[in-house]
C-alpha positions in Angstrom: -38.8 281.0 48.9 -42.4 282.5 49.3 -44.2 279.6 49.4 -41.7 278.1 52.3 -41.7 280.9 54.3 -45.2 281.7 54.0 -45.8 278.0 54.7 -43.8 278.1 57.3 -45.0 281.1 59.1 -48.4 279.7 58.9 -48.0 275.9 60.2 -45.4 277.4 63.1 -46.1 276.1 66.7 -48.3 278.8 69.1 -45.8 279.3 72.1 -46.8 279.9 75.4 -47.3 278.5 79.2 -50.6 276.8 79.7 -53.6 278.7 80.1 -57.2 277.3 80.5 -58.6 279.3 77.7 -62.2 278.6 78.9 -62.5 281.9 80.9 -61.1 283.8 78.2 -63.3 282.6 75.8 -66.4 282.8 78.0 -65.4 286.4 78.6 -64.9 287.2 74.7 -68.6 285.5 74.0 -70.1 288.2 76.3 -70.2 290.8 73.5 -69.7 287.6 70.6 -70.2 290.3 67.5 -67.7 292.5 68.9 -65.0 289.4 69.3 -65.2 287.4 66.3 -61.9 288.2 65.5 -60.7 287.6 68.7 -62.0 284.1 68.9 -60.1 283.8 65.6 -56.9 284.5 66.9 -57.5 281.9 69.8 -58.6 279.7 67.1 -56.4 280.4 64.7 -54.6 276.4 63.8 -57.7 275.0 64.7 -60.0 276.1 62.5 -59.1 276.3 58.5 -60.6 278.1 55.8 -61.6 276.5 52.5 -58.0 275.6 51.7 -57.4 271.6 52.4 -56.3 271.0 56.1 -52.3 270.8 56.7 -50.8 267.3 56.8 -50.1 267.9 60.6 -52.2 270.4 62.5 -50.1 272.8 64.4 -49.1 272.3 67.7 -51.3 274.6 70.3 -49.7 275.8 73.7 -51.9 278.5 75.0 -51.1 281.5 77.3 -50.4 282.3 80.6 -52.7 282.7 83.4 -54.5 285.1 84.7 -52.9 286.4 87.6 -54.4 288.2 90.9 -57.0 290.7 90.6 -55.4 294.6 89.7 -52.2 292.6 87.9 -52.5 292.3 84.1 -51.0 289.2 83.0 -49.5 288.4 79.3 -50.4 285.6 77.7 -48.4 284.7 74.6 -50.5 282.8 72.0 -48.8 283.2 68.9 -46.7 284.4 66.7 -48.7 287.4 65.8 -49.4 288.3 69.1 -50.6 288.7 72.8 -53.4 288.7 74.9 -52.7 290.6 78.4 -55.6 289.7 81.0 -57.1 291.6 83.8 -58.9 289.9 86.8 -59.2 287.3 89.5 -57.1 283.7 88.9 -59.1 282.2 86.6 -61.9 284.7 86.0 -60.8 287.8 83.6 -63.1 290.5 83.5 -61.3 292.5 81.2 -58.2 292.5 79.0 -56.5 293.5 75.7 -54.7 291.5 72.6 -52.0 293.6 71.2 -50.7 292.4 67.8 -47.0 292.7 67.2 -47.7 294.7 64.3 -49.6 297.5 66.4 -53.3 296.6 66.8 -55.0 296.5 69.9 -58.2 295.2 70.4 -59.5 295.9 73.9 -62.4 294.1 75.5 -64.1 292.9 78.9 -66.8 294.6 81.1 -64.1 296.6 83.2 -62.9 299.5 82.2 -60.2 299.7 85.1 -59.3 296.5 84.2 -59.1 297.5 80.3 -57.2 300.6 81.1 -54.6 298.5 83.1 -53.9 295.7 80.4 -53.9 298.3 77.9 -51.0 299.9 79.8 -49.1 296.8 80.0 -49.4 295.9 76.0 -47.4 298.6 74.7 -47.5 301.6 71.8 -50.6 300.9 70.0 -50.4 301.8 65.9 -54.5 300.9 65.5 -57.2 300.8 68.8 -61.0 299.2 67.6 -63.1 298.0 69.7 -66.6 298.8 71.3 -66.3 303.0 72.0 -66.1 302.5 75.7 -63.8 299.9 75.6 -61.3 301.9 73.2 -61.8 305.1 75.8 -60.6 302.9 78.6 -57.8 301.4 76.3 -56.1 305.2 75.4 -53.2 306.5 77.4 -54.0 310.2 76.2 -50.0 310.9 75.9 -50.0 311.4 72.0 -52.9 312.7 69.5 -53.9 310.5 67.3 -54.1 310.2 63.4 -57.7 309.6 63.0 -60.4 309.1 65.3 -63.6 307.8 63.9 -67.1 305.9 64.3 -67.4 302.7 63.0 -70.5 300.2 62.9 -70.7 296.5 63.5 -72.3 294.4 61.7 -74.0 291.2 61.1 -75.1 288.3 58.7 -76.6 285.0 60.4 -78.6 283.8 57.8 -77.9 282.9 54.1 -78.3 285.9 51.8 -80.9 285.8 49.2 -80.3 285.5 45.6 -77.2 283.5 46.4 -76.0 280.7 44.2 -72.7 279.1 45.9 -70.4 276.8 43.6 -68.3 274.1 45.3 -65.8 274.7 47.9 -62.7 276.3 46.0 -64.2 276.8 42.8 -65.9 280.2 41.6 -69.5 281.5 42.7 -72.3 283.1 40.3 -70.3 286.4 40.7 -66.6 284.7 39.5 -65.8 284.9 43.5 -62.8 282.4 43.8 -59.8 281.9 46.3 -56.8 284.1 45.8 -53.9 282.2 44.4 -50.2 282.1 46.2 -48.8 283.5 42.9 -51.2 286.6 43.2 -49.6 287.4 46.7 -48.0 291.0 45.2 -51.3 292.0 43.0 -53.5 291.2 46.0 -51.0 293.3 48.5 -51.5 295.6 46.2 -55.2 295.8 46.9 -55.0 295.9 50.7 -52.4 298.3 50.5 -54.9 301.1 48.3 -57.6 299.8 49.8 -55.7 300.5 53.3 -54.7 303.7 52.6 -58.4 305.0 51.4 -59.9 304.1 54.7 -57.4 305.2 56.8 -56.4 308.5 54.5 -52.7 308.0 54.6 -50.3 306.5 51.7 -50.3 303.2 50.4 -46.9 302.8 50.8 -47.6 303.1 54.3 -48.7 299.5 54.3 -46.9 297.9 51.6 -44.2 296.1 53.6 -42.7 292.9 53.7 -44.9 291.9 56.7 -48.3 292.5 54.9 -47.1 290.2 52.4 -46.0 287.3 54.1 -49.6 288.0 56.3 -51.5 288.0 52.6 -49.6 284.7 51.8 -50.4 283.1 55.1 -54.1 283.9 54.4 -53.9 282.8 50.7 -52.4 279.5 51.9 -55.1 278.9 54.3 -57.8 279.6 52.1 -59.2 283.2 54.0 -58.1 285.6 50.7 -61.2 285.7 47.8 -61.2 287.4 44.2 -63.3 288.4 41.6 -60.7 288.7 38.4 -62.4 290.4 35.3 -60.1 291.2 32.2 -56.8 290.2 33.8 -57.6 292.5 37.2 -58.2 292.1 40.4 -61.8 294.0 41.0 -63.5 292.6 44.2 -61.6 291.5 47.1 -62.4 290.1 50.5 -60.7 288.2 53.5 -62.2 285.8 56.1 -59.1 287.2 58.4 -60.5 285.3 61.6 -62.4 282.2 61.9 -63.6 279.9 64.5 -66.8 278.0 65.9 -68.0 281.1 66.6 -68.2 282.8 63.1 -66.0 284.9 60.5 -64.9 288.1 60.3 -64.1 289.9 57.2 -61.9 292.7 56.0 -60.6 294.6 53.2 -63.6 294.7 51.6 -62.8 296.6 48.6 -64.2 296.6 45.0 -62.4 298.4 42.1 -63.3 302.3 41.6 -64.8 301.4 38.4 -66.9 298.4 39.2 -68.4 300.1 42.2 -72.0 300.9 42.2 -72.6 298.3 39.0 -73.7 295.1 41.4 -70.3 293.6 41.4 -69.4 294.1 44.9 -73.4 292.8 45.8 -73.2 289.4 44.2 -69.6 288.7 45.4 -70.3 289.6 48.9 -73.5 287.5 48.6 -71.8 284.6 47.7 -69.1 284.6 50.3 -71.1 285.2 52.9 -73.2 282.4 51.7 -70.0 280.2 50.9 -68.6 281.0 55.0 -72.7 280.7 56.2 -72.4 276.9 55.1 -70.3 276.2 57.8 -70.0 278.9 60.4 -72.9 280.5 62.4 -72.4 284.4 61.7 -70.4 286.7 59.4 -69.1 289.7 60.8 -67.5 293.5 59.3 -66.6 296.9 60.5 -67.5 299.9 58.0 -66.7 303.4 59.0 -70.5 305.1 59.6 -69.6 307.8 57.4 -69.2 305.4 54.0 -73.1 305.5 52.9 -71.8 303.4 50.1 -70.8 300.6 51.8 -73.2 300.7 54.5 -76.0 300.6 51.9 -74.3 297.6 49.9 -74.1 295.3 53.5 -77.4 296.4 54.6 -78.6 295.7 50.8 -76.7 291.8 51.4 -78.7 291.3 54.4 -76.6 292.8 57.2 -77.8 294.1 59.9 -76.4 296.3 62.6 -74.6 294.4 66.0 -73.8 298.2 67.5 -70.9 300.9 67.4 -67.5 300.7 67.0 -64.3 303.1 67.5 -61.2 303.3 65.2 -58.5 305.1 66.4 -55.3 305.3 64.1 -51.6 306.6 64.8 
């Protein structure tokens, strides 16, 4: 039943009125580090990761459009989600994507604008975004959980040192694509690895809709492994992808593999494995994790700017 209903999930139709997503992704280039991920979500049955392309592509119906200046406008794009606009007919200037499990990403170069979509998107569990951009997105009506600095960053060129096997099959490091029958032990990851970011409980995060998310990503060829001794001990997802570039998360190594190079020649080869075809490679580290800022920097990334994370 996994397999069809992840399968399912992940080849369902986008629903929607017509939008001409043009503006909107003209907008979202402005600040193109910052909205990798979002030009994933407007990608997202368009693009593929290394997994072989679906027999049928999935049907693509975008939003709605933008209405009058001052009146945020919803645009429904899939099933994870929503994008809600801010701006004259035709030329957003701002907006946010709310997905339906709680993240908000707010962007655009008007705050008033930001402030307004944000308003119409609903409670928010998780804000990121650039810092100005998640100001203008907060209502202020309840404290939140955490509130921290994080920093972009960026890879555009291939990382030294790495040595890429073919498409599906492992790297120097033993890098490979998760398996669908590795859904739980991978869930398992993201859910620790969730929880020690965000200082809360795993069990927080270990629901039935992270799995069927994991599965969807394992299916389409996002979700990459290191397995040493029968364990999981590197893991990385290329969550959003389009023409623009990739962005990863839950970047997380096993406690005791870290500092011993593991994470280094993974990382290298992914990012040299994703390089091959897309133009950039995007992450978001909280400042305060030396560690990991030191093993991207030590990769070959290099800073695109701040970020905020706000959590509830």
């Amino acid at each position: 039943m996994l397999v069809e209903d992840v399968r399912r999930d992940a080849e369902s139709a986008w629903s929607g009125t017509a939008l001409d997503r043009a503006p909107l992704v003209a907008l979202l280039r402005r600040d193109l580090d910052a909205n990798v991920y979002l030009l994933g979500v407007l990608a997202r049955g368009q693009t593929q990761g290394d997994a072989p392309a679906p027999r049928s592509a999935p049907s693509v119906a975008a939003g709605a459009a933008t209405p009058a200046s001052g009146a945020p406008g919803a645009a429904p794009l899939t099933a994870d989600g929503e994008f809600r606009l801010d701006g004259p007919a035709g030329q957003p200037t701002a907006g946010v994507y709310r997905s339906h499990a709680g993240l908000v990403v707010p962007f655009g170069t008007e705050l008033s604008g930001i402030a307004r979509a944000a308003r119409q998107s609903g409670a928010a569990r998780l804000v990121v975004g650039r810092p100005e951009a998640v100001g203008a997105a907060l209502s202020g009506e309840r404290p939140p959980r955490l509130d921290r600095q994080q920093g972009l960053y960026r890879l555009t060129s291939t990382p030294g040192g790495a040595r890429t096997g073919s498409a599906g099959g492992p790297e120097s490091s033993g890098l490979r694509l998760a398996r669908l029958d590795e859904v739980d032990e991978v869930c398992a990851v993201v859910a620790a690895m969730q929880a020690e970011e965000l200082a809360t409980d795993a069990a927080r995060f270990a629901t039935d809709g992270l799995r069927a998310r994991i599965g969807r990503l394992i299916l389409e060829g996002r979700t990459y492994i290191v397995r040493e001794r029968g364990e999981i001990t590197f893991h990385a997802s290329a969550n959003a992808q389009s023409a623009d570039g990739a962005q990863l998360e839950a970047v997380w190594t096993a406690p005791e593999r870290r500092g011993k190079g593991l994470a280094t020649r993974a990382l290298t080869d992914l990012s040299a494995r994703l390089l091959r075809r897309l133009p950039r490679v995007v992450l978001g580290v909280a400042t305060v994790n030396t560690p990991a800022v030191r093993l991207y920097e030590r990769v070959g990334f290099q800073s695109a700017g701040p970020l905020r994370l706000v959590s509830y």
